[in-house]
C-alpha positions as CSV (number, residue, x, y, z in Angstrom):
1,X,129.5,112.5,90.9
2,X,126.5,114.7,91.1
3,X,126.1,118.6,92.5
4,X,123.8,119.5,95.6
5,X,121.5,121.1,92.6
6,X,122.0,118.4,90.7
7,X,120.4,115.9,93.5
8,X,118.4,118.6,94.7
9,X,116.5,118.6,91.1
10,X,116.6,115.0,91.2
11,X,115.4,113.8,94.3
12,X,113.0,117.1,94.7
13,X,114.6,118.0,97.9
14,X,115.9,121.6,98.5
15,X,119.5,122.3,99.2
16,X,118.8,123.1,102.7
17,X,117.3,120.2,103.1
18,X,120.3,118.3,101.8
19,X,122.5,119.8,104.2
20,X,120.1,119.3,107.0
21,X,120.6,115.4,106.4
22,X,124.0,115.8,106.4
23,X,124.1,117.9,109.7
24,X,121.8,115.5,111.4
25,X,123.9,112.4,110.2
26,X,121.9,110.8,107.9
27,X,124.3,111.3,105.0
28,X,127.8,110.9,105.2
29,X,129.7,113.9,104.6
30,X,129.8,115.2,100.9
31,X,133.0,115.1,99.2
32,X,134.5,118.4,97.7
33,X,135.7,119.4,94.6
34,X,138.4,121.4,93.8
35,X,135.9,124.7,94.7
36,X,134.7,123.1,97.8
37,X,131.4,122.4,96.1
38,X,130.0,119.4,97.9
39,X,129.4,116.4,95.2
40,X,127.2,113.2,95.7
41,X,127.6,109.6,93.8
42,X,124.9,107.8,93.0
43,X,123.9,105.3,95.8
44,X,124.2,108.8,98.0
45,X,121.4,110.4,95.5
46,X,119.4,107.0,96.0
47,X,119.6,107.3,99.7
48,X,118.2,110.9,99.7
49,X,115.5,109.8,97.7
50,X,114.5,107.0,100.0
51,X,115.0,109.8,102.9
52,X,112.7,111.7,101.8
53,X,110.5,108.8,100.9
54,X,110.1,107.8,104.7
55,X,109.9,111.2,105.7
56,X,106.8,111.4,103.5
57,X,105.6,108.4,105.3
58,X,105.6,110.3,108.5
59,X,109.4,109.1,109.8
60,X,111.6,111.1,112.6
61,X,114.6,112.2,111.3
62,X,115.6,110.6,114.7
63,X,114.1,107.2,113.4
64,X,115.5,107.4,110.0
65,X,119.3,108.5,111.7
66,X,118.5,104.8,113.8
67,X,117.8,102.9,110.6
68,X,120.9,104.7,109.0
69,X,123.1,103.5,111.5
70,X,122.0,99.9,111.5
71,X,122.4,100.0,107.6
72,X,126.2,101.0,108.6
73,X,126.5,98.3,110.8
74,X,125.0,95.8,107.9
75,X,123.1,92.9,107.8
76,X,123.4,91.4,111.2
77,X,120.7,93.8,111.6
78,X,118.6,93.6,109.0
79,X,115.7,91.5,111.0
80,X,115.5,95.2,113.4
81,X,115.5,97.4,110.0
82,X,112.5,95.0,108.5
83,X,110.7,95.9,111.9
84,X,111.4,99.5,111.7
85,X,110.0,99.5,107.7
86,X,107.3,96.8,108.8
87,X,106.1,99.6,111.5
88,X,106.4,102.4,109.1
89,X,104.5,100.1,106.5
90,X,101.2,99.7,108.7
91,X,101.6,103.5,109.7
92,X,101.3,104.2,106.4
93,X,98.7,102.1,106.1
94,X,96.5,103.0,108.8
95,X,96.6,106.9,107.8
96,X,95.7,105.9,104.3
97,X,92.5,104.1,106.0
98,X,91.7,107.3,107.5
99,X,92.2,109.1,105.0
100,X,89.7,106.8,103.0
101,X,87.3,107.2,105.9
102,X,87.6,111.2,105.5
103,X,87.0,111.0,102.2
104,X,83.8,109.0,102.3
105,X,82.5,111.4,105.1
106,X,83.3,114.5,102.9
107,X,81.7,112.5,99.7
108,X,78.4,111.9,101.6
109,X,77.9,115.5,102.8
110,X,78.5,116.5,99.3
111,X,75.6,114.2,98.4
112,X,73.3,116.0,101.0
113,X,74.3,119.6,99.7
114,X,73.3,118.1,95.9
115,X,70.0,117.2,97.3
116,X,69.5,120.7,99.0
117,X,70.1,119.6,102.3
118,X,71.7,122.8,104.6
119,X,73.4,120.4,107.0
């Protein structure tokens, strides 16, 4: 069993952050130690880190409470969680395109400003 810092230094979330999941529901609550000191297992840890995985992908905390409870529910619905991850897959995807795009925008006016172009 691991320590809020302890999966906080891990998974590179902050405290609050941990407890924000847990207010929100996307984490079961922690158990407690003898000094009330919340303490995460393993899987819990691996959770977080895939929380804040889709959050980095641009996920709701509302979306990623949905696919939490249809992980409690279990594999009669996995085919909705592959369309939820599918969907969050060509999000990602389409904001990396963009991203690209910018990129080569910013690259060709850096070309002009080498060549003394002012525009």
């Amino acid at each position: 069993m691991f320590t809020i810092g302890h999966v906080a230094k891990e998974t590179g979330l902050n405290i609050g952050a941990i407890r924000f999941y847990e207010r929100k529901g996307l984490l079961e609550p922690a158990a407690r130690n003898e000094q009330n000191n919340r303490l995460y297992s393993e899987h819990e840890l691996n959770w977080l880190v895939f929380i804040k995985c889709l959050r980095e992908t641009g996920m709701s905390v509302e979306d990623i409470k949905q696919y939490y409870e249809m992980v409690k529910t279990g594999t009669a619905t996995l085919p909705e969680r592959i369309k939820l991850i599918q969907e969050q897959k060509q999000k990602l995807l389409d904001d990396i395109e963009e991203k690209k795009q910018q990129l080569v925008h910013l690259e060709h006016k850096l070309d002009r400003y080498y060549r003394g172009e002012n525009y």
